[in-house]
DOGU-940409 format. One record per residue: chain; residue in one letter; x, y, z of N, C-alpha, C, O in turn. Coordinates in pm, 1 decimal, decimal comma. Example, Ala and Ser with C-alpha at 12.3 -4.5 7.8 and 13.67 -1.06 7.14 Angstrom:
BEGIN
<site chaine="A" residu="A" n_xx="1319,0" n_yy="-569,0" n_zz="780,0" ca_xx="1230,0" ca_yy="-450,0" ca_zz="780,0" c_xx="1320,0" c_yy="-330,0" c_zz="780,0" o_xx="1423,6" o_yy="-331,9" o_zz="846,5"/>
<site chaine="A" residu="S" n_xx="1285,0" n_yy="-225,0" n_zz="708,0" ca_xx="1367,0" ca_yy="-106,0" ca_zz="714,0" c_xx="1290,0" c_yy="3,0" c_zz="787,0" o_xx="1340,9" o_yy="113,8" o_zz="803,9"/>
***
This chain:
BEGIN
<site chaine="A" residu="X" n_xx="-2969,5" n_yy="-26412,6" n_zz="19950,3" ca_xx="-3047,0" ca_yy="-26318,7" ca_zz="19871,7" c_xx="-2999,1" c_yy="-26174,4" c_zz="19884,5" o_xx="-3075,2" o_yy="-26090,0" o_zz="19837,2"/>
<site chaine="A" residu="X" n_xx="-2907,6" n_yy="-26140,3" n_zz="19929,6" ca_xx="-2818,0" ca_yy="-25943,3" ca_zz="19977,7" c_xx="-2827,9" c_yy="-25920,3" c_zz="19881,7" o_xx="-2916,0" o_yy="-25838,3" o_zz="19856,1"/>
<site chaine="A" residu="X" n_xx="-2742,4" n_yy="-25978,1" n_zz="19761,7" ca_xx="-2706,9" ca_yy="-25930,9" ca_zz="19644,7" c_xx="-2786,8" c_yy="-25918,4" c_zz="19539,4" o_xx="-2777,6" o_yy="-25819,6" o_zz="19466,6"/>
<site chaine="A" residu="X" n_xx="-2915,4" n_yy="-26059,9" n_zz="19506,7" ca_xx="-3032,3" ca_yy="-26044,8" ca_zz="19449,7" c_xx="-3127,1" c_yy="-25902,8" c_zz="19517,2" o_xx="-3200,7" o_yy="-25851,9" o_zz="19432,7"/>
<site chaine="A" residu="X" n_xx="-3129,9" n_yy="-25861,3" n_zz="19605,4" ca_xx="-3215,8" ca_yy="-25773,2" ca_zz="19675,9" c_xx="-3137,1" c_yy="-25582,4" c_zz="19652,4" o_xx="-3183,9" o_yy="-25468,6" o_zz="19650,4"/>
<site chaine="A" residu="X" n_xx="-3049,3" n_yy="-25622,3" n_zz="19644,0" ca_xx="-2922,0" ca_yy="-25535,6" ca_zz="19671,7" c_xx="-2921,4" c_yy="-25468,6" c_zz="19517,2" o_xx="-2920,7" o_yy="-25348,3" o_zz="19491,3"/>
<site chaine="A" residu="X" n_xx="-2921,9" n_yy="-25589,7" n_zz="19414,5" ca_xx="-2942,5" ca_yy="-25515,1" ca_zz="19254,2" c_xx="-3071,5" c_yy="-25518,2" c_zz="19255,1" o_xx="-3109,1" o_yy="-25452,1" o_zz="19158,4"/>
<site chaine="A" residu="X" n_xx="-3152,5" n_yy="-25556,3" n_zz="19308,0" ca_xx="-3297,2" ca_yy="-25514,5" ca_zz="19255,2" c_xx="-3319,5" c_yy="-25361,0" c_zz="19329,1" o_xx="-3403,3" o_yy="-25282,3" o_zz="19285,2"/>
<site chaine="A" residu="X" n_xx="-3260,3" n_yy="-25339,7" n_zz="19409,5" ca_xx="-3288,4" ca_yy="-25214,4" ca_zz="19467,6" c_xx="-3207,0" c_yy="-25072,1" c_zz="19393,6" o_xx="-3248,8" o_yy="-24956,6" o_zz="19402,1"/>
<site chaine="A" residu="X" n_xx="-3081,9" n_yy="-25116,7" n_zz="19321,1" ca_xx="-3043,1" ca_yy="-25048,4" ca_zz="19230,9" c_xx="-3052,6" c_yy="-25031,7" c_zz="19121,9" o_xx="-3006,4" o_yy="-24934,8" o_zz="19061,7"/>
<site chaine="A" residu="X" n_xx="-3159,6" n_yy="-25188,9" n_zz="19039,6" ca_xx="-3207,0" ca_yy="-25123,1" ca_zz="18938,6" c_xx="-3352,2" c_yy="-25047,2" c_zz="18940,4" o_xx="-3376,6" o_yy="-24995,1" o_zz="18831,6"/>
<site chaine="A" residu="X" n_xx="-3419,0" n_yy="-25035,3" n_zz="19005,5" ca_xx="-3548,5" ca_yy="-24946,7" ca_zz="19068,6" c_xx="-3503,6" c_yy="-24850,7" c_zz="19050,6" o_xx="-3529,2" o_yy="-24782,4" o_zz="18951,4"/>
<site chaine="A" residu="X" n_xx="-3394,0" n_yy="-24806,3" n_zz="19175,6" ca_xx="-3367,0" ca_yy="-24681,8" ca_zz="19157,0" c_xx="-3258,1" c_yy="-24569,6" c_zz="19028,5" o_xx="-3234,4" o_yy="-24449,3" o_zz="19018,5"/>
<site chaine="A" residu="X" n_xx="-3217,9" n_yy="-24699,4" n_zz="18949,0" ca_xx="-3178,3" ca_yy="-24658,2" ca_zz="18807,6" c_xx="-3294,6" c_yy="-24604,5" c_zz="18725,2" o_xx="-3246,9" o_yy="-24523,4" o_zz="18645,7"/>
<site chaine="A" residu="X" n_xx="-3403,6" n_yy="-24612,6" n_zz="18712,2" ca_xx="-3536,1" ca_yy="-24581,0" ca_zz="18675,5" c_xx="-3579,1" c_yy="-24466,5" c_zz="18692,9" o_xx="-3554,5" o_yy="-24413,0" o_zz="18801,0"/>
<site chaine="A" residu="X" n_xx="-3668,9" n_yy="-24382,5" n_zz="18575,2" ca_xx="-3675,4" ca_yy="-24282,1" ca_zz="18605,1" c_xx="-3824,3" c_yy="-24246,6" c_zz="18568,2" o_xx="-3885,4" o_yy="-24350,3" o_zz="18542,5"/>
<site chaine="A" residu="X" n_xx="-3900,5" n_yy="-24137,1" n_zz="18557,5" ca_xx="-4011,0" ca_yy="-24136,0" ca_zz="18493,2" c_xx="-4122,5" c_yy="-24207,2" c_zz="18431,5" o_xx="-4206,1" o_yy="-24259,5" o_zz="18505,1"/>
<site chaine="A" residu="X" n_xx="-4132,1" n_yy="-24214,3" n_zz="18316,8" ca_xx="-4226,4" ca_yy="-24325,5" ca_zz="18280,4" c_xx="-4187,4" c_yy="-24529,8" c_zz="18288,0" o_xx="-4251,3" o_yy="-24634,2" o_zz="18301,2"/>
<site chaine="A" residu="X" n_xx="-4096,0" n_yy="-24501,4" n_zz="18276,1" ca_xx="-3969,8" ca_yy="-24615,0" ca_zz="18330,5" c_xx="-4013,4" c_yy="-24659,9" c_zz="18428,2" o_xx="-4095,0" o_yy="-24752,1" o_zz="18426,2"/>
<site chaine="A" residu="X" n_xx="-3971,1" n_yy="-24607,5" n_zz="18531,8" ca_xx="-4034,4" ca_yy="-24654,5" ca_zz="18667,1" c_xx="-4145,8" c_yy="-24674,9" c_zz="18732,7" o_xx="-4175,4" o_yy="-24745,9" o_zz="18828,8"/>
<site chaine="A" residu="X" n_xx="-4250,4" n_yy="-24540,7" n_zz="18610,3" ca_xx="-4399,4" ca_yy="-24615,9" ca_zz="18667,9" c_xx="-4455,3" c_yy="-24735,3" c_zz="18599,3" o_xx="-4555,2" o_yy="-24796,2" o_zz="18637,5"/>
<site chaine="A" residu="X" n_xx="-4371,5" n_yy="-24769,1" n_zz="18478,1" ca_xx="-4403,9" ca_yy="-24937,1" ca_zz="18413,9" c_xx="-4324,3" c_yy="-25032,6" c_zz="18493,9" o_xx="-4341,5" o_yy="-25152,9" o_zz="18474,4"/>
<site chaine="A" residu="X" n_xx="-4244,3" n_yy="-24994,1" n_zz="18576,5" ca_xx="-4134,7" ca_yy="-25107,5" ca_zz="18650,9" c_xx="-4234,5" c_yy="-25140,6" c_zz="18794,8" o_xx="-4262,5" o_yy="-25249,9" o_zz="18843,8"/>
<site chaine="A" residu="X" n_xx="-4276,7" n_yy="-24993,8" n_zz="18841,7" ca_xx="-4302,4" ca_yy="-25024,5" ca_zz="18992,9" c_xx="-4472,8" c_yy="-25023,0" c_zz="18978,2" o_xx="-4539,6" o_yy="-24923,0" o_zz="19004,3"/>
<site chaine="A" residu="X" n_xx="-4522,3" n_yy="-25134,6" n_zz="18937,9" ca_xx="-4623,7" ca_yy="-25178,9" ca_zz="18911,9" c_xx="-4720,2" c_yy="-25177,3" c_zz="19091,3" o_xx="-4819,6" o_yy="-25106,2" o_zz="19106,2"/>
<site chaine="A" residu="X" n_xx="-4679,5" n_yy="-25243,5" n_zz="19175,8" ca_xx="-4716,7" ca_yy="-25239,8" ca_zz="19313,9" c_xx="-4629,0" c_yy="-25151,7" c_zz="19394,8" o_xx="-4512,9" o_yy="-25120,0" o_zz="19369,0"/>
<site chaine="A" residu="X" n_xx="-4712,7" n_yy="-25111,7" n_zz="19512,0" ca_xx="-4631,0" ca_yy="-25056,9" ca_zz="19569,3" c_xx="-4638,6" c_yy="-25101,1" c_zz="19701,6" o_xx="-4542,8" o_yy="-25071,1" o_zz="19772,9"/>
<site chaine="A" residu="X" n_xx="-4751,6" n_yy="-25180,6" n_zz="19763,0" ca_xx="-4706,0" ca_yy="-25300,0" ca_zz="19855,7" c_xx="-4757,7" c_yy="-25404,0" c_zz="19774,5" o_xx="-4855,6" o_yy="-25397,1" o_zz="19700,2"/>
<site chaine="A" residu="X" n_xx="-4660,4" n_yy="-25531,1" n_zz="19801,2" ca_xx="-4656,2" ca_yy="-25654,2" ca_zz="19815,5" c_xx="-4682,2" c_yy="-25747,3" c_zz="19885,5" o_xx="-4729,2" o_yy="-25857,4" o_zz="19857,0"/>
<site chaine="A" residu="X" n_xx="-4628,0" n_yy="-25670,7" n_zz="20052,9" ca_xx="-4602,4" ca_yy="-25763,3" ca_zz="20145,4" c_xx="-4714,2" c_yy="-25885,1" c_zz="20196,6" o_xx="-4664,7" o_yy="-25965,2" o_zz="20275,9"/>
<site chaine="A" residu="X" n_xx="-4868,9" n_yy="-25910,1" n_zz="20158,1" ca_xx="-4938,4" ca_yy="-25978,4" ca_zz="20221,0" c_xx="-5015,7" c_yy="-26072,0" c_zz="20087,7" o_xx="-5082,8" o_yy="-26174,4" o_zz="20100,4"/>
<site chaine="A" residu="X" n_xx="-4978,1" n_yy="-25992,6" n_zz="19949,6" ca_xx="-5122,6" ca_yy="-25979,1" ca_zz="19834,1" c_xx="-4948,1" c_yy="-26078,4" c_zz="19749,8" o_xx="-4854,2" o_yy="-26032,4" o_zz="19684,8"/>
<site chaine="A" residu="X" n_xx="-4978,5" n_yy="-26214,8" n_zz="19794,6" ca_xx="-4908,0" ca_yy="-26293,9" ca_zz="19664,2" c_xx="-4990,9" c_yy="-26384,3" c_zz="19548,5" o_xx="-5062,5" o_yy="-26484,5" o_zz="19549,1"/>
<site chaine="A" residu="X" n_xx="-4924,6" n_yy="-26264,4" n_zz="19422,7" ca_xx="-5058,4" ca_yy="-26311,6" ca_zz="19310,5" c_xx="-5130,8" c_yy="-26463,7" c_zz="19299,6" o_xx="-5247,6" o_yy="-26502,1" o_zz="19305,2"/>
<site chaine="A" residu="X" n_xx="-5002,9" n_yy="-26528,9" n_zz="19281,5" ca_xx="-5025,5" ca_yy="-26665,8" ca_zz="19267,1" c_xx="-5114,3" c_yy="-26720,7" c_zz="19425,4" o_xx="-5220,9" o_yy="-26781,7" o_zz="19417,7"/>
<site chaine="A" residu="X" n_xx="-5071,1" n_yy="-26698,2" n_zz="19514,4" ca_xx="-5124,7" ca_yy="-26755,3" ca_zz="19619,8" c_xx="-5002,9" c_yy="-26919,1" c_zz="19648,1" o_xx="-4879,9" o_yy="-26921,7" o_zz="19653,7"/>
<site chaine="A" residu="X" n_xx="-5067,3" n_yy="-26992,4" n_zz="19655,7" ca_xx="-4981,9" ca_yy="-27119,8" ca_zz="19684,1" c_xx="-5052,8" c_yy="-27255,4" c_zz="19592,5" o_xx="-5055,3" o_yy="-27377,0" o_zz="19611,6"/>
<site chaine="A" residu="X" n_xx="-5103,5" n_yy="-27170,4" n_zz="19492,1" ca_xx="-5218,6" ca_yy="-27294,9" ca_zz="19382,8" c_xx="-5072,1" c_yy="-27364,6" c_zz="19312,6" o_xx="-4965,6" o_yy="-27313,6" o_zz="19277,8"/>
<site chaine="A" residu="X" n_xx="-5116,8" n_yy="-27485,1" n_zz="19311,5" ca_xx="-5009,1" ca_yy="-27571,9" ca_zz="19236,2" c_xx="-5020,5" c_yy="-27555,1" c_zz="19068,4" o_xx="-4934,2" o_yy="-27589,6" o_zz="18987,7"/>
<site chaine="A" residu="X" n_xx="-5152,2" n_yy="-27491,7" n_zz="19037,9" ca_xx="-5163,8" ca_yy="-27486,2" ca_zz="18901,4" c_xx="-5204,4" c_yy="-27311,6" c_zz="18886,0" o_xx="-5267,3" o_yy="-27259,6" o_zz="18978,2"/>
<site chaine="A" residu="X" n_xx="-5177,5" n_yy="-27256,5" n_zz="18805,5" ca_xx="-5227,3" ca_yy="-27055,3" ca_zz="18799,1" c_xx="-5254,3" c_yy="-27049,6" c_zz="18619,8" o_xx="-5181,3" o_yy="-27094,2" o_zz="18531,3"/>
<site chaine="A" residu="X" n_xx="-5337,0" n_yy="-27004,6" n_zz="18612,5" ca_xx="-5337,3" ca_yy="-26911,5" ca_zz="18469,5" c_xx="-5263,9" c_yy="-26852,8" c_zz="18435,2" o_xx="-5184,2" o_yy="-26815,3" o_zz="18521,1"/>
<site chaine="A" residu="X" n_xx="-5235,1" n_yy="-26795,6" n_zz="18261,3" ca_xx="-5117,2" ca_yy="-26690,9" ca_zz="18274,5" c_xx="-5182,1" c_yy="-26536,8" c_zz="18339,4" o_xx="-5288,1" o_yy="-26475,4" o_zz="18326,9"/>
<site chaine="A" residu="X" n_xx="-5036,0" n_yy="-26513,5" n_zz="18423,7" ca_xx="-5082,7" ca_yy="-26334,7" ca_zz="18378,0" c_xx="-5073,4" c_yy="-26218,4" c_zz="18336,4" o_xx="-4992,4" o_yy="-26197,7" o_zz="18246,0"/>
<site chaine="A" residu="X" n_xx="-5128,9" n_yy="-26141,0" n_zz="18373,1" ca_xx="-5129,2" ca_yy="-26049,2" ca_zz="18230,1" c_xx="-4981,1" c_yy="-25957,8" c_zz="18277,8" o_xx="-4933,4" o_yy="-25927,7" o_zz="18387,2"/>
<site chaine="A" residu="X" n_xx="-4946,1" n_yy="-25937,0" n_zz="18156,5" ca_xx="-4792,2" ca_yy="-25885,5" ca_zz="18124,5" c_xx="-4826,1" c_yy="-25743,4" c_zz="18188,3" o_xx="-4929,3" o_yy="-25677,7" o_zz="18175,1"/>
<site chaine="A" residu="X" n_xx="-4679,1" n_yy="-25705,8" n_zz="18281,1" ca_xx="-4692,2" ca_yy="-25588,5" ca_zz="18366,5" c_xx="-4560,3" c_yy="-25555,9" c_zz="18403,2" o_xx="-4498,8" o_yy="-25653,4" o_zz="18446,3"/>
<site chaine="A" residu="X" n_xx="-4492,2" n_yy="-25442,9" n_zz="18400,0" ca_xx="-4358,5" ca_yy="-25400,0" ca_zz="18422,8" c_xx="-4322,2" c_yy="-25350,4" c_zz="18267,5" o_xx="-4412,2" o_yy="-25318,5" o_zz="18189,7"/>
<site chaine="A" residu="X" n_xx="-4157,5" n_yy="-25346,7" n_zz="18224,2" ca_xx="-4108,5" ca_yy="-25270,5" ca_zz="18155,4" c_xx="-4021,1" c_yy="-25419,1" c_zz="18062,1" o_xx="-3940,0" o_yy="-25497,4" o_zz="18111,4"/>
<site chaine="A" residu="X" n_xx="-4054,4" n_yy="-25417,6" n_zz="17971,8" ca_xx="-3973,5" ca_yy="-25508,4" ca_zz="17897,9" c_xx="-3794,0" c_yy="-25516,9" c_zz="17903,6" o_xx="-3729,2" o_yy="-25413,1" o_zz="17917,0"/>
<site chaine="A" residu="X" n_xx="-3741,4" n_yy="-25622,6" n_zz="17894,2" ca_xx="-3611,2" ca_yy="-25606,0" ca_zz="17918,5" c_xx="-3536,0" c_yy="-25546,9" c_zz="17831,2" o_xx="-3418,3" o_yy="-25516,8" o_zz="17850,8"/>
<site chaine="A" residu="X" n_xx="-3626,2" n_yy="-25517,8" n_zz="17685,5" ca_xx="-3501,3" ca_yy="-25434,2" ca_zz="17602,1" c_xx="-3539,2" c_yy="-25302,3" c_zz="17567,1" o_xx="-3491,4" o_yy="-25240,5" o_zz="17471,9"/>
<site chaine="A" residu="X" n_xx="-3637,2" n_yy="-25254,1" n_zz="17655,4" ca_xx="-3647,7" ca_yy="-25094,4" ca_zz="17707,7" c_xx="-3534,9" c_yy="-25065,1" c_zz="17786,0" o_xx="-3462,1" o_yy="-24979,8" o_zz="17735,2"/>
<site chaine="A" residu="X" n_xx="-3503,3" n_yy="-25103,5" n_zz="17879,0" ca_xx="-3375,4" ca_yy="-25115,0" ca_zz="17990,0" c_xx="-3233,9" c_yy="-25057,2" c_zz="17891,8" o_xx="-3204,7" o_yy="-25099,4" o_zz="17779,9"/>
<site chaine="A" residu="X" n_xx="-3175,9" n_yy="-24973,2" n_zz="17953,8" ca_xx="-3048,4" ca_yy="-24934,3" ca_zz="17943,7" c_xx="-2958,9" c_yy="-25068,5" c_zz="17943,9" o_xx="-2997,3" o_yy="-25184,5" o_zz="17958,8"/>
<site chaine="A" residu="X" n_xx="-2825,5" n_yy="-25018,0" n_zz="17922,6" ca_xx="-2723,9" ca_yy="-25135,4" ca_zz="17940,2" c_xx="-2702,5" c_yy="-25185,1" c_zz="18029,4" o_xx="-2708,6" o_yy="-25307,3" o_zz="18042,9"/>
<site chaine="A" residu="X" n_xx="-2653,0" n_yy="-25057,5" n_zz="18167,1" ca_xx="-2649,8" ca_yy="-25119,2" ca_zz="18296,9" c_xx="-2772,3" c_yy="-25169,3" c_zz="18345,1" o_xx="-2769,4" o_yy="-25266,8" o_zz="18420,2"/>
<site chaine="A" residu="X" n_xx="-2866,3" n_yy="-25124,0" n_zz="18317,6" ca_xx="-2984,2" ca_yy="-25173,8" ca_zz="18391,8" c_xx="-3026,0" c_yy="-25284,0" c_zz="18332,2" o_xx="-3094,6" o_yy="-25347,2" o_zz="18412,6"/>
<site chaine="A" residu="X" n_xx="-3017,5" n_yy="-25342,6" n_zz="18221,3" ca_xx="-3010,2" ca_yy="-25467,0" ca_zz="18151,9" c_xx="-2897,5" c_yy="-25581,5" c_zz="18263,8" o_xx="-2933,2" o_yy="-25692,2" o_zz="18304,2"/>
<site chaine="A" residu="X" n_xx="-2790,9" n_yy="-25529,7" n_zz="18287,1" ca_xx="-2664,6" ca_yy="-25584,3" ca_zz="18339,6" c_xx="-2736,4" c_yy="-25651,3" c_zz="18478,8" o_xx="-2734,0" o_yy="-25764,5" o_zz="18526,9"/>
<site chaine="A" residu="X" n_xx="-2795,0" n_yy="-25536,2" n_zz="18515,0" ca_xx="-2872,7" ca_yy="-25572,9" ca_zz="18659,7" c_xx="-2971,0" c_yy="-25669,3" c_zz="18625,7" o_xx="-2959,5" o_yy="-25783,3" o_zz="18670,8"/>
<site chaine="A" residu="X" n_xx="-3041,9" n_yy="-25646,8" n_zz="18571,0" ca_xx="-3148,1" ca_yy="-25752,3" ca_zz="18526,5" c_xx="-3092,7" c_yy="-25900,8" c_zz="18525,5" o_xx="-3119,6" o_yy="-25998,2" o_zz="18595,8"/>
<site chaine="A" residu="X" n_xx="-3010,1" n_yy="-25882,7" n_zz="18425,4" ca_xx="-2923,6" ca_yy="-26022,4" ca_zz="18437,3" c_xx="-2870,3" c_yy="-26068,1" c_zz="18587,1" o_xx="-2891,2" o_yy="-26183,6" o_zz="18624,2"/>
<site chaine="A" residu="X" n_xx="-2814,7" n_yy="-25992,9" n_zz="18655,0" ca_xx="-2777,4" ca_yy="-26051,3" ca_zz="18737,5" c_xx="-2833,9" c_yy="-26097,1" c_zz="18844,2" o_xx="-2784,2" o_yy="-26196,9" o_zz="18896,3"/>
<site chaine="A" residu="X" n_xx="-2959,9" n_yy="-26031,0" n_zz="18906,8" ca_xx="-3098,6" ca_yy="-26071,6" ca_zz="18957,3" c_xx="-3086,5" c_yy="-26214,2" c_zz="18931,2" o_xx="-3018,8" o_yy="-26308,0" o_zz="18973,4"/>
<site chaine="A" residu="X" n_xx="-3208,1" n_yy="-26188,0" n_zz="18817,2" ca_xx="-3208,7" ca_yy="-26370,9" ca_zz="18722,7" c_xx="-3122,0" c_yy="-26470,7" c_zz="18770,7" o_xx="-3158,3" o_yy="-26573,6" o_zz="18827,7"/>
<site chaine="A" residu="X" n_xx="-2996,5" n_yy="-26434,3" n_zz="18744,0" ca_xx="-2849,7" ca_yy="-26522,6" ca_zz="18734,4" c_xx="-2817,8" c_yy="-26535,8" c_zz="18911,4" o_xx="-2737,7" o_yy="-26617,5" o_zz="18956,9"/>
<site chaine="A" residu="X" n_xx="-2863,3" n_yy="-26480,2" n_zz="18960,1" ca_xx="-2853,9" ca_yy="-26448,1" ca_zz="19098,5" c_xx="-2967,9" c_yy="-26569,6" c_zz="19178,4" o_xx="-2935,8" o_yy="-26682,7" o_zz="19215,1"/>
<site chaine="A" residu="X" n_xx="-3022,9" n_yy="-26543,9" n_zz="19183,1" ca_xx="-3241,4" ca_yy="-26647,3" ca_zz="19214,1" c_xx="-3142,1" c_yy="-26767,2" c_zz="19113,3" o_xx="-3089,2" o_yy="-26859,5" o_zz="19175,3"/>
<site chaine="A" residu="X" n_xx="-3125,5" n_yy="-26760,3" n_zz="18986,7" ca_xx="-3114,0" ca_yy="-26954,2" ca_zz="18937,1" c_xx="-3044,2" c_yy="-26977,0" c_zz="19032,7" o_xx="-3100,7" o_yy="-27045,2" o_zz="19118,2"/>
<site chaine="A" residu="X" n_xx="-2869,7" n_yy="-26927,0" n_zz="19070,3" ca_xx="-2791,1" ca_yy="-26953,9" ca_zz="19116,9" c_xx="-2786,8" c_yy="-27039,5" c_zz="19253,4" o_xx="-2689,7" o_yy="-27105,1" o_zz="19291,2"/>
<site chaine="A" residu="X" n_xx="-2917,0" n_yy="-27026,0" n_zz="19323,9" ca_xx="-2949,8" ca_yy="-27100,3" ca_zz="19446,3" c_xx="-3070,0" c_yy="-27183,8" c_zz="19408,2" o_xx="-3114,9" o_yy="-27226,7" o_zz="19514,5"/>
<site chaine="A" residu="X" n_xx="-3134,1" n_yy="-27221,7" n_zz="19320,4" ca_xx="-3180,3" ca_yy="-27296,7" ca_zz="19273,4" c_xx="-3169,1" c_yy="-27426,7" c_zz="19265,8" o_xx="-3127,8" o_yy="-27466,1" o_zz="19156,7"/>
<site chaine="A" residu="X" n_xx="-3194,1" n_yy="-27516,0" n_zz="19352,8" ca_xx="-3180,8" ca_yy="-27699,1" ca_zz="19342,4" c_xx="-3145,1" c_yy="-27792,5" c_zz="19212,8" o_xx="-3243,1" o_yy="-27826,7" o_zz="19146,5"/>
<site chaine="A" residu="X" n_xx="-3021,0" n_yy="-27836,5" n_zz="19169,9" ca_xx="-3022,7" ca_yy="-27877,2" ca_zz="19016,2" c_xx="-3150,6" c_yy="-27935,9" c_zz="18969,7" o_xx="-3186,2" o_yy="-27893,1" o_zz="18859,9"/>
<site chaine="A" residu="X" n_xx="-3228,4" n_yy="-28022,5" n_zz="19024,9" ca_xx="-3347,2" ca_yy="-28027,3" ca_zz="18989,3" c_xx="-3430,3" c_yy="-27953,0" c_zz="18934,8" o_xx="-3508,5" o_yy="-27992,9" o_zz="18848,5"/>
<site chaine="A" residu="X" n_xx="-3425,3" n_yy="-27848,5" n_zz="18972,7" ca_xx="-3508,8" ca_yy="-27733,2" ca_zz="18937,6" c_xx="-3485,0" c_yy="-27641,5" c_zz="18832,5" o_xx="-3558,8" o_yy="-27580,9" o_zz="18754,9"/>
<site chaine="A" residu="X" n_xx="-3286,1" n_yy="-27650,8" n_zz="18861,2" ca_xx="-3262,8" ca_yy="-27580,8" ca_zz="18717,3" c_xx="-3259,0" c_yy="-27656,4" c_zz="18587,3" o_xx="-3201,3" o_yy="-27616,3" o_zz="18486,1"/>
<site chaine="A" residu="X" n_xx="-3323,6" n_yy="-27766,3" n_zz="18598,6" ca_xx="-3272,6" ca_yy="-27827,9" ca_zz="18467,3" c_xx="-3388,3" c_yy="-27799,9" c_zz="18384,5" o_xx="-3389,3" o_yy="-27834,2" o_zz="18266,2"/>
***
């Protein structure tokens, strides 16, 4: 996960102003996980910055996150 963690930390800080206060929705995480561990969740409600607000590079990052998390993903899981 370096590199997933590593671009998520550079696209944050690619962010600027109103940008970043739709991106950085929480500002701790560490104990409060939305879902919890329910095998079944409701949807929820849409929060952060859409991906085609995002600049190019920061689009680039986005992708690679994503592409980064499938990438260790169990074929099972990615299918």
């Amino acid at each position: 996960m370096p590199r997933e963690e590593d671009a998520a930390r550079e696209l944050a800080r690619s962010l600027t102003g109103e940008a970043r206060e739709r991106a950085i929705f929480r500002q701790s995480t560490l104990t409060d996980h939305v879902t919890q561990n329910r095998p079944y969740v409701s949807p929820l409600d849409p929060v952060g910055i859409p991906f085609g607000d995002l600049g190019g590079e920061q689009q680039r990052l986005a992708l690679e996150i994503v592409e980064t998390y499938l990438g260790v993903l169990h074929q099972s899981v990615d299918a």
